[in-house]
C-alpha positions as CSV (number, residue, x, y, z in Angstrom):
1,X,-40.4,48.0,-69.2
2,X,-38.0,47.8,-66.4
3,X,-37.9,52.0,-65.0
4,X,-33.4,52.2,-65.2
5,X,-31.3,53.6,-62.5
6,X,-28.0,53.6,-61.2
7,X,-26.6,50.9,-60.0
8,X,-25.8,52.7,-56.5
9,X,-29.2,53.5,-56.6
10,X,-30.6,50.1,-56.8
11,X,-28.6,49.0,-54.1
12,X,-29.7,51.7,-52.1
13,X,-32.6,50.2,-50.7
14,X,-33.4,48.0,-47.1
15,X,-30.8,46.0,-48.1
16,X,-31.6,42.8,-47.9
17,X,-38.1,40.2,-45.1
18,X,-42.9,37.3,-43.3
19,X,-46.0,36.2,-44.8
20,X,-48.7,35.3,-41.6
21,X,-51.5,33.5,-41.3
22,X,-53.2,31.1,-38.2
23,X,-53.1,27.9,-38.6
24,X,-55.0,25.7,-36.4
25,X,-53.7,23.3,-34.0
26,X,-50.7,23.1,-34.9
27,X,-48.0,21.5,-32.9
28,X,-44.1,23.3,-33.2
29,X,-40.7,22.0,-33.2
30,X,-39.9,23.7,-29.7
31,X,-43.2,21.6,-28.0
32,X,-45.5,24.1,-27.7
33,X,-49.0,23.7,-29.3
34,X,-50.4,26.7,-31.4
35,X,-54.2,27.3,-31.5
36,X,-55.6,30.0,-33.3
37,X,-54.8,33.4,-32.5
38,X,-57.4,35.5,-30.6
39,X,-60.2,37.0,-33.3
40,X,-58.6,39.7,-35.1
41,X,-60.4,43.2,-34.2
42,X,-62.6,44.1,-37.1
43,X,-62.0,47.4,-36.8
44,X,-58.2,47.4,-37.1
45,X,-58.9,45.4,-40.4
46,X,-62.1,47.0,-41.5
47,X,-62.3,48.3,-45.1
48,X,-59.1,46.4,-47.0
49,X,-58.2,48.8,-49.7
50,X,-58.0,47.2,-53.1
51,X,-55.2,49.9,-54.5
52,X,-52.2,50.5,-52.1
53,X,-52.6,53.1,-49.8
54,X,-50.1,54.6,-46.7
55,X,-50.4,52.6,-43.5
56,X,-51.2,54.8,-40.5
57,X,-49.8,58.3,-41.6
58,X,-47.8,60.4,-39.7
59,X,-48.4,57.9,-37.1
60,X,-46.3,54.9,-38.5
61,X,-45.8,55.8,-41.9
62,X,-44.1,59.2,-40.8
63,X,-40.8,61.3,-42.2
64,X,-38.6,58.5,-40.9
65,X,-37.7,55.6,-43.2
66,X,-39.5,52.3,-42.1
67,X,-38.3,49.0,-42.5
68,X,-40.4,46.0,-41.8
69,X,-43.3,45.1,-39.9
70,X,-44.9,42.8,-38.0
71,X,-48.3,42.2,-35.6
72,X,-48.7,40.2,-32.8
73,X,-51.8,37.1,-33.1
74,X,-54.1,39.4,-31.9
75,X,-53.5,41.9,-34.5
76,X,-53.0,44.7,-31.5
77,X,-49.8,45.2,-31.7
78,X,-47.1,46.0,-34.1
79,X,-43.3,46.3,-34.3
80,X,-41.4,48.1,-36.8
81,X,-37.8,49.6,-37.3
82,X,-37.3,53.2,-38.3
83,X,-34.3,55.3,-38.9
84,X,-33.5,58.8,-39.6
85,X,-30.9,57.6,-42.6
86,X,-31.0,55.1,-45.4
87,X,-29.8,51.9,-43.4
88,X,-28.1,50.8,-46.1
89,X,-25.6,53.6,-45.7
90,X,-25.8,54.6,-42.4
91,X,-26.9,50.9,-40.8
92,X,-28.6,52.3,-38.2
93,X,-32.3,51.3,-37.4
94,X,-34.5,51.5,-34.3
95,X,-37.4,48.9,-33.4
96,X,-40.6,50.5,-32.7
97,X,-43.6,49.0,-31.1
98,X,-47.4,50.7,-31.7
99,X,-50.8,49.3,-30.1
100,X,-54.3,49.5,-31.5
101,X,-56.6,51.0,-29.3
102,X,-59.9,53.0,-29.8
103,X,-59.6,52.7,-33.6
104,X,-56.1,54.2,-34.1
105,X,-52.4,53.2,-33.7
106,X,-50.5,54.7,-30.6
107,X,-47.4,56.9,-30.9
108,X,-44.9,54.6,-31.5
109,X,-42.3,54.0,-28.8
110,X,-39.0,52.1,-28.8
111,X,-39.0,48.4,-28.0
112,X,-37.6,47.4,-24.6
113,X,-34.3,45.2,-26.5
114,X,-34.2,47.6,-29.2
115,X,-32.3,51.3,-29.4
116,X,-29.1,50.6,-27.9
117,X,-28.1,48.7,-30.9
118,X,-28.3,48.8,-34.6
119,X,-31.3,46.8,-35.0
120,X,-34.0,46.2,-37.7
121,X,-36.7,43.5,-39.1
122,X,-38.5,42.3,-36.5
123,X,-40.9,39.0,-37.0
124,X,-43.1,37.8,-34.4
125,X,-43.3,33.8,-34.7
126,X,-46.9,32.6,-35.0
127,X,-47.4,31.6,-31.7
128,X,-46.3,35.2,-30.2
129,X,-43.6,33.7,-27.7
130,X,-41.0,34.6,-30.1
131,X,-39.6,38.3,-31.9
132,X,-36.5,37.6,-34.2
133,X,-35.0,40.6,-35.6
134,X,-31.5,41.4,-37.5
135,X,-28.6,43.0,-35.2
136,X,-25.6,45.2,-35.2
137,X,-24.7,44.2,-31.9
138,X,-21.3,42.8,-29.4
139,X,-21.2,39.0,-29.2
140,X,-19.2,38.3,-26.1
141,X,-18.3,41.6,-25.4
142,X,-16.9,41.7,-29.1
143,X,-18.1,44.6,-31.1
144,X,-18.9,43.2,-35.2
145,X,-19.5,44.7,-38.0
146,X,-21.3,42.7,-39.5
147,X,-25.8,42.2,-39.0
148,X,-26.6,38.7,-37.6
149,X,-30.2,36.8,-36.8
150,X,-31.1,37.7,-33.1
151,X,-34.1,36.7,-31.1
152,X,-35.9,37.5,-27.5
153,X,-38.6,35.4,-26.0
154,X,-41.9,36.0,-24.2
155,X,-41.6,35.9,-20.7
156,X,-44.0,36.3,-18.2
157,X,-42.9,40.3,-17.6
158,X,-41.9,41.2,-21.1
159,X,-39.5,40.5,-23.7
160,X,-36.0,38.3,-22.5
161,X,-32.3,39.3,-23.4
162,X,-31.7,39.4,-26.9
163,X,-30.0,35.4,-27.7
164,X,-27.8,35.6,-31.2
165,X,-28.7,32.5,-33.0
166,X,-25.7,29.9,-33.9
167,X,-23.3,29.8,-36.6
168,X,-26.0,26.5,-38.3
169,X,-27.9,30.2,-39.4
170,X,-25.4,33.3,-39.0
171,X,-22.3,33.6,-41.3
172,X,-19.8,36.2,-42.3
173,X,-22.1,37.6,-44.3
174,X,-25.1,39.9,-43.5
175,X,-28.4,38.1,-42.6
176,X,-31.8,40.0,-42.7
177,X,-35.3,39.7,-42.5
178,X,-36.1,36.2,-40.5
179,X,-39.8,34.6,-40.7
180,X,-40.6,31.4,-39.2
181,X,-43.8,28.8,-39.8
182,X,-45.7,26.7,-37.7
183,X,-43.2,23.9,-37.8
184,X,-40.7,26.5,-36.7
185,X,-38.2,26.4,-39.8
186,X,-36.9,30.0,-40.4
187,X,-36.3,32.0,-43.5
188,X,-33.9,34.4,-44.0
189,X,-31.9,36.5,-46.3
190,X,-27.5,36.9,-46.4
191,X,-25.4,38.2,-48.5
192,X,-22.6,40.7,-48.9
193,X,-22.3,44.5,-47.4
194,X,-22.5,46.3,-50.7
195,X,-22.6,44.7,-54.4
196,X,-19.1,43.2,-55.4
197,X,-18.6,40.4,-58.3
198,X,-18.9,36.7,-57.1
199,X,-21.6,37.7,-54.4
200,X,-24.9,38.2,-54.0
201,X,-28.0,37.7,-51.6
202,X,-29.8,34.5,-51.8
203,X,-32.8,33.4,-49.2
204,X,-32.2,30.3,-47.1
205,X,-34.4,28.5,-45.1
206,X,-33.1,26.2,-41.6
207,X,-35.2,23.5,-39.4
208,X,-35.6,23.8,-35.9
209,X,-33.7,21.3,-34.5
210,X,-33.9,20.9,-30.6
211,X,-33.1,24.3,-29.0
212,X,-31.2,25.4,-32.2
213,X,-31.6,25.4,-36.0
214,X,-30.2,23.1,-38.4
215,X,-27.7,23.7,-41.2
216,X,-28.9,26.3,-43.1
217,X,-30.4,25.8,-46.8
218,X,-30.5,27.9,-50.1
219,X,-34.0,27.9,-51.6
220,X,-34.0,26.1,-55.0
221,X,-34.0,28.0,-58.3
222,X,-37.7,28.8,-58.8
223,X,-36.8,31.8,-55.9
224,X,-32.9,32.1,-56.2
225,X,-31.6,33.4,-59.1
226,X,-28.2,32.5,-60.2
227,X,-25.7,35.6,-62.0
228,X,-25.6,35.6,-65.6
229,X,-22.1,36.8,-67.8
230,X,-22.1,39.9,-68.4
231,X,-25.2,40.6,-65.9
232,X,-25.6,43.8,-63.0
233,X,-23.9,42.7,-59.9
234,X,-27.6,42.7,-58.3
235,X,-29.7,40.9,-61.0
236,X,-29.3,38.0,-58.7
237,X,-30.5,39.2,-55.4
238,X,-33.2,38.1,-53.8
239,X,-34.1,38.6,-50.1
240,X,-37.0,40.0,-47.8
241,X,-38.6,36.4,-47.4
242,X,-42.0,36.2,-45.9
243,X,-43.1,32.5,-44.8
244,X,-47.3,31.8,-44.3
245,X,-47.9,29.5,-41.2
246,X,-48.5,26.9,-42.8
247,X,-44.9,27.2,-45.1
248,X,-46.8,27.3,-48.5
249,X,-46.6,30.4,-49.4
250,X,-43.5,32.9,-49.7
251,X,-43.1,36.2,-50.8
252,X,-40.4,37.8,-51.3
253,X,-38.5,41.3,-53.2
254,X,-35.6,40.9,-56.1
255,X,-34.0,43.0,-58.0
256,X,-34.2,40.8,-61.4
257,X,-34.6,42.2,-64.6
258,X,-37.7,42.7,-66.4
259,X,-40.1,43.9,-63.6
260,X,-41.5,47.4,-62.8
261,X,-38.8,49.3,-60.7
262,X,-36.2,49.1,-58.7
263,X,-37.1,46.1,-56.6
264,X,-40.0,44.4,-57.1
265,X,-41.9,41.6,-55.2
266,X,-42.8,37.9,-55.8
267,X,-44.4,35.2,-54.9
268,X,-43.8,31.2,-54.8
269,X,-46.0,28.5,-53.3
270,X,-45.1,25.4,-52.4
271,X,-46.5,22.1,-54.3
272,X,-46.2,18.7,-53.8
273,X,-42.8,19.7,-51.8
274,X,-41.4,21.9,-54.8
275,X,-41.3,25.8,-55.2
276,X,-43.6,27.0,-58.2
277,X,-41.5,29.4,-60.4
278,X,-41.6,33.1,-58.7
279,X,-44.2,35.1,-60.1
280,X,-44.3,39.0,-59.8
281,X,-47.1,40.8,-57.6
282,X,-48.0,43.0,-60.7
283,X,-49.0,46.7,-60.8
284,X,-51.1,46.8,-58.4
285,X,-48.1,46.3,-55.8
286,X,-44.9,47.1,-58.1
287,X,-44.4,50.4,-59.5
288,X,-41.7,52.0,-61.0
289,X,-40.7,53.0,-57.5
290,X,-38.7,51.0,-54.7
291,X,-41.0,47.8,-53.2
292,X,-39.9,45.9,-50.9
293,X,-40.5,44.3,-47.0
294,X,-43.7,42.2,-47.6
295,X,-45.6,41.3,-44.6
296,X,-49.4,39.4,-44.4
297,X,-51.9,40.8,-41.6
298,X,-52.8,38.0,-39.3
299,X,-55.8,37.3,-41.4
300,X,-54.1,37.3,-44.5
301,X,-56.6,40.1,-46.2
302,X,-54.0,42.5,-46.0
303,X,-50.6,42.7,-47.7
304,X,-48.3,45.3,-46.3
305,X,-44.9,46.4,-47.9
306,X,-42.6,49.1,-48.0
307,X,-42.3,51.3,-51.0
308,X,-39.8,54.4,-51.6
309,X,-40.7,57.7,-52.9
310,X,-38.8,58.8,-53.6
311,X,-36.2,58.7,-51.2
312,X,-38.6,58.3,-48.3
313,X,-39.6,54.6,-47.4
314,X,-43.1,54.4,-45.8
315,X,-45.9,51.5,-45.4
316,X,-48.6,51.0,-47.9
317,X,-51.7,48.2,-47.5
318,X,-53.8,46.3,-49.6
319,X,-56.3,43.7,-49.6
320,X,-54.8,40.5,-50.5
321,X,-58.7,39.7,-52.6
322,X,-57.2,41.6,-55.7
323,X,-53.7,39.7,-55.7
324,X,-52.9,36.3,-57.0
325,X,-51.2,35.2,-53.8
326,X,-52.9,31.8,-52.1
C-alpha cells in the first residue's frame, strides 16, 4: 500500500535526474570518438552491497541535503550538489566535487563554475568532456527566476564558462536533471515551480544536432503519465531521468499512485525502438520514504539514489545484481 502524506509534503522533495555505463567505440554526434573509460578502480567499487546502504558518511552523505550525483569515466571523481535547505523551497544548491584516493573519498570542495549561483544536478557525459547541470543563473546580464539546462566543457586547464543551452531544450518552465548517451541525445525533466492544475513534470528527450540540440521530445506513455479527473495535482509527475550509454535503459522517480512512498523509482528499456511499460525498482530500493535521483556507477554494479529520512536527503548504494534493471 501506498505510505499517505500531504500533498505539500510530496512535493517537497528535489523537485524534479543518469544511468552510465561504457560503451565501446562509440562514435558521438559532436565528432569525437568514445573508447572505453579507463578500468574502474576495484577498490572504489569493491564489495557492492546487495541492501541499500549510505554512500560515504559524513564524507558525502553528511547533515546537508544531497541532490544528485555523478562520476567521472574513471570512477575517481564525483560531483554532487548539496544545500543547507530543502531546494525545493529555498532553491539554493551548491555543486560539490570529491576524488577517490587511498581508499576513501576527499572532503568535498565546491566546483570551480559552481557556488556563485543556484546550481544543482550535475551529469558528466560519457566521454568526460562534458558536465551539464541545472541553473539559477543571469542570461545576458538578466537575472531569471526560473532553473534552466547549463553546461561547461573540458578544457585543457579545467572546466570552461558555464554555456545555457538554447530555447530547442529550455522553456519557461523549470528543467532538471540532464543525462546524455553515446549518440549524445539528452534527457531531461520540466515542469512547473510548485503543483498547480493543468501542469505537471514530464521527461523529454532532444538529439544533438550540430553544435546544438534539436526540438525537444516528450517520452511516450510507457514513462509519462498523463492526469486523471479527479487525480492529485502530482500523480502525473515524472522526472529525475537517468539515460545508459547505450540509450536502452532509463530510470527514472514518479510520484504515481500505487508504489511504496512518497516518490518512487522506475525503470523502462528500450525495445525494438519502443519504451517497455515502467516498472517499479521494488523494496529493495523504494521504501515508504522519499527515493529519488538515480544514478549507475560507471560499471553499472552499483545503483545510487537519493532517499529522505526523514527530512534529511543522503546517498544510499546498491549492487545493481539484485535489481531487475538490464
Amino acid at each position: 500500500m501506498r505510505h499517505k502524506r500531504s500533498r505539500f509534503t510530496r512535493w517537497s522533495r528535489s523537485g524534479v535526474h543518469v544511468t552510465l555505463a561504457i560503451t565501446i567505440g562509440a562514435a558521438c554526434s559532436d565528432g569525437r570518438y568514445i573508447t572505453a573509460a579507463p578500468p574502474i578502480p576495484a577498490v572504489a567499487f569493491a564489495q557492492s552491497p546487495t541492501t541499500a546502504e549510505v554512500f560515504a558518511p559524513g564524507v558525502i552523505s553528511d547533515a546537508k541535503e544531497q541532490w544528485r550525483i555523478t562520476f567521472t569515466p574513471d570512477g575517481r571523481t564525483a560531483y554532487f550538489a548539496a544545500s543547507t535547505g530543502f531546494f525545493p523551497i529555498t532553491r539554493q544548491a551548491t555543486i560539490y566535487e570529491s576524488h577517490f584516493a587511498h581508499g576513501e573519498w576527499s572532503t568535498p570542495t565546491v566546483a570551480p563554475f559552481s557556488g556563485t549561483y543556484s546550481d544543482i544536478d550535475p551529469f558528466i557525459s560519457p566521454n568526460g568532456q562534458r558536465l551539464y547541470f541545472s541553473s539559477i543563473r543571469p542570461v545576458n546580464g538578466v537575472t531569471r527566476g526560473d532553473i534552466d539546462l547549463w553546461m561547461v566543457e573540458r578544457t585543457p586547464t579545467g572546466w570552461g564558462e558555464p554555456i545555457r543551452l538554447g530555447p530547442e531544450v529550455n522553456s519557461p518552465d523549470d528543467e532538471l536533471y540532464p543525462s546524455a548517451d553515446a549518440s549524445g541525445t539528452l534527457y531531461f525533466a520540466s515542469g512547473p515551480l510548485f503543483p498547480q492544475p493543468g501542469k505537471h513534470w514530464d521527461i523529454y528527450s532532444a538529439e544533438r544536432a550540430g553544435d546544438g540540440f534539436a526540438p525537444r521530445q516528450a517520452l511516450s506513455p510507457a514513462i509519462n503519465t498523463t492526469p486523471v479527473a479527479g487525480g492529485g495535482l502530482q500523480d502525473a509527475w515524472e522526472f529525475n531521468p537517468e539515460i545508459t550509454v547505450d540509450g536502452r535503459t532509463l530510470l527514472f522517480t514518479s510520484l504515481r499512485p500505487g508504489g511504496y512512498g512518497f516518490g518512487d523509482l522506475y525503470v523502462s528499456n528500450l525495445v525494438n525502438g519502443e519504451w517497455t511499460p515502467a516498472r517499479n525498482l521494488g523494496p529493495l530500493v523504494n521504501t515508504a520514504s522519499d527515493e529519488f535521483h538515480p544514478t549507475l556507477s560507471r560499471n553499472r554494479q552499483e545503483l545510487y539514489f537519493v532517499r529522505r529520512i526523514p527530512s534529511i536527503g543522503n546517498f544510499y548504494r546498491i549492487s545493481t545484481s539484485v535489481l531487475d534493471l538490464f
